[in-house]
N, C-alpha and C positions, 0 to 999 in steps of 0.2 A: 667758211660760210659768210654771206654778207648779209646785214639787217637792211631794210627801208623802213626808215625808224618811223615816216609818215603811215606807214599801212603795219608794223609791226609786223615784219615780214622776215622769216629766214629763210637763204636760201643756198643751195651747197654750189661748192664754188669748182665747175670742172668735173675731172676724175684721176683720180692717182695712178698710176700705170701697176698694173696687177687688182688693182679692184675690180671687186667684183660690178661688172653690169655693162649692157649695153648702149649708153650716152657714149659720145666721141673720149677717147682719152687724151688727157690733158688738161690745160684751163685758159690754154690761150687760142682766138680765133684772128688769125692773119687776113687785116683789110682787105686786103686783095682780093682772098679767097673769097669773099662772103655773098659773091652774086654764081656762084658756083652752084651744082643742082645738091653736091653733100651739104651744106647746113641748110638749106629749101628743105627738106623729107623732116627734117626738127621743128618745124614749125617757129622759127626765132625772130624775135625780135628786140629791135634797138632800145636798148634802156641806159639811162645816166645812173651810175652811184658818185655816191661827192664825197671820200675819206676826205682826211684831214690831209696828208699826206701819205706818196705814195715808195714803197721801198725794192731797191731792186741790188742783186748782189754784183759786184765786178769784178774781174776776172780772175782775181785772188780770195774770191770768195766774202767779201768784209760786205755788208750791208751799208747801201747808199738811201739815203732818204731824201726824198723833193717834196716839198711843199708845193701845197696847192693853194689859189686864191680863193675865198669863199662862192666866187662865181663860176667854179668851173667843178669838171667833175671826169669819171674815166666811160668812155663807152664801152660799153657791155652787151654780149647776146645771152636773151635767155628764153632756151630751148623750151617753148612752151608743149611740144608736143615729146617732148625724152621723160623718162622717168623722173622725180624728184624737180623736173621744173630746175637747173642748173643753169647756173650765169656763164661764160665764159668770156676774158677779157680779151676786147678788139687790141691788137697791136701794129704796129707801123717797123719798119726799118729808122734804125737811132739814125738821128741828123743832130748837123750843129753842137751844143754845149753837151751834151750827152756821152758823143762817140768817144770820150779819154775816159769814159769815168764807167760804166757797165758794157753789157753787151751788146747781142746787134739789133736787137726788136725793143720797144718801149709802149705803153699803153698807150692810146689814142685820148689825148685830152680836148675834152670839147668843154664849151660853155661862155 
């Protein structure tokens, strides 16, 4: 789940594959995809969360962590019309410093 610690806000993050419910499964939403008419009927939209840092596993499974600068943040859709109101994080194909060290999508950092 991710807090908006402004609004005091939780909110579940995705859906785990075998959970129960009808929101898209998974927790990741591909740039690309997102003028498609499947996330349109969710009713979603673009939101920033700003962690501190963000962590991702490579390909040997070990946990990679990137820092983030205090002006930036990850974009997010969240399904204002799914159940529980769910975030799921916008991702890109890995370019540049990235491609030796995880896989092949990374969040979308804006800010």
């Amino acid at each position: 789940m991710i807090l908006f610690p402004e609004q005091d806000l939780w909110l579940p993050w995705g859906r785990r594959k075998g959970q129960f419910g009808t929101r898209p499964e998974g927790g990741w939403a591909r740039q690309e995809s997102l003028a498609k008419p499947y996330w349109r009927r969710w009713e979603p939209t673009e939101v920033m969360v700003r962690p501190v840092r963000w962590m991702e596993k490579d390909h040997g499974r070990t946990s990679q962590w990137f820092e983030l600068r205090e002006d930036q943040g990850i974009l997010c859709l969240r399904l204002d019309g799914a159940p529980g109101t769910p975030l799921y994080v916008v991702t890109n194909p890995v370019t540049g410093e990235y491609l030796a060290e995880i896989h092949d999508r990374i969040p979308v950092i804006v800010g």
